[in-house]
N, C-alpha and C positions, 0 to 999 in steps of 0.2 A: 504494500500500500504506500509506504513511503516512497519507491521508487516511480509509481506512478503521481505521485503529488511531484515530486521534484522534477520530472518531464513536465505535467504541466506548467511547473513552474519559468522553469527553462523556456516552452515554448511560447511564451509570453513575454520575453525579457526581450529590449530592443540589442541587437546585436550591433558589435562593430563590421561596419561596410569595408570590402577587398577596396584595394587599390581601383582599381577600374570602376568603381561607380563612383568615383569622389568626378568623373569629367563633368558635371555639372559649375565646378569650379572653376574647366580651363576657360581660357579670352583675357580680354584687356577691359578692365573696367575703372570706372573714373569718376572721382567724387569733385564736386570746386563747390567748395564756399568763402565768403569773402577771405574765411583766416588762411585757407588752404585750398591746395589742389593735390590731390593723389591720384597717381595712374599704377595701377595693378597688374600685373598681366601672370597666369598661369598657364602651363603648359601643360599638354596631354602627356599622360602617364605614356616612359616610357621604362619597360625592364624593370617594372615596381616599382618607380619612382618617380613622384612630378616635382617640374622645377619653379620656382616663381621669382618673381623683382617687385620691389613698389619704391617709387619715387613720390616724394613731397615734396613740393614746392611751397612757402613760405615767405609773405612780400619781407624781403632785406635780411632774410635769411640764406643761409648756402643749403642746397638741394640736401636731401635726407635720404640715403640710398639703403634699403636692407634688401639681404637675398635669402629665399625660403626655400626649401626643401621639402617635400612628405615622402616619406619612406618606409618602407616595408620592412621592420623590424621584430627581434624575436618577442616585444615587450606588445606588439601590433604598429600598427602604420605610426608614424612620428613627424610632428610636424619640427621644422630644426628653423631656425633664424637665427641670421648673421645681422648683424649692425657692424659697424665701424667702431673701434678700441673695444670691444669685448667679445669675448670667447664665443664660439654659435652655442646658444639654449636649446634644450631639446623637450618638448611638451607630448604626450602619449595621449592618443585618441582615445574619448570615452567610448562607452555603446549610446549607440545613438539612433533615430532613424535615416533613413535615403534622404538625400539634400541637408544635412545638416552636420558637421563636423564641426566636436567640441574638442580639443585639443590639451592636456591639463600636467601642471608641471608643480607641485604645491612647494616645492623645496625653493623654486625661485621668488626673488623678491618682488617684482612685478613687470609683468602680469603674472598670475599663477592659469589663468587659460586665457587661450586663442578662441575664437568662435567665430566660425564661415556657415551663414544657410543661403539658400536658393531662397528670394522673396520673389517668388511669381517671375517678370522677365530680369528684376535687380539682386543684389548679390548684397545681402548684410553682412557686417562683419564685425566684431567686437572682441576687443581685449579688456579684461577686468582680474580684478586681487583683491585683498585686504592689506590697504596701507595704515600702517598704526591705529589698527583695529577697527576700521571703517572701509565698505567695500567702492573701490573705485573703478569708474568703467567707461572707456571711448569706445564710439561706437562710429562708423563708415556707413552709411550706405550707398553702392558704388551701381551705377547706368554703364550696360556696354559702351564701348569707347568706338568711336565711328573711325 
């Protein structure tokens, strides 16, 4: 009896998505508001792995360059980001459902998650943590880029 409560259990739980269904993600998408402009672009999964860039522009600021990574690791897919002077971070995908990819690192100081969903034809996307015990969170939401 136990073993059938724990299947049903199981087959209710949302699983984490293979590589190949995150392509909801790939394109170039693009946020501008007065304070910013961000152009995002990911790439179709290739050999387990997708690769991505986002640049910020900032009026009298120098451009803001990081490089992303999802990868297929033993831990599950991983999303990794580089920025400029620190080491790439590495965030482990939760279970989730199709179009929505939470990404979660609790050890780093912030973000402690990434978070990409498919909003209809636009692309949200948030980072958020707990900074000195209050939770803090930007949020994107990016229009394909023509």
């Amino acid at each position: 009896m136990k073993t059938l409560a724990l299947v049903l259990l199981l087959a209710g739980a949302p699983t984490v998505q293979p590589m190949q269904e995150m392509s909801w993600l790939a394109g170039s998408w693009m946020e501008k508001t007065p304070e910013r402009e961000v152009l995002e672009t990911w790439f179709l999964p290739v050999d387990g792995a997708m690769r991505g860039v986002s640049v910020t522009k900032r009026p009298g600021r120098p451009e803001f360059i990081e490089t992303m990574a999802i990868t297929t690791e033993p831990a599950g897919p991983t999303f990794t980001a580089t920025i400029p002077g620190q080491a790439p971070t590495a965030f482990v995908r939760l279970p989730g459902p199709p179009g929505e990819a939470v990404f979660e690192n609790k050890a780093h100081d912030f973000p402690q998650r990434v978070i990409y969903r498919a909003c209809g034809v636009e692309l949200c996307a948030a980072i958020e943590g707990m900074v000195k015990g209050e939770l803090k969170r930007t949020e994107w939401r990016y229009q394909r880029a023509r």
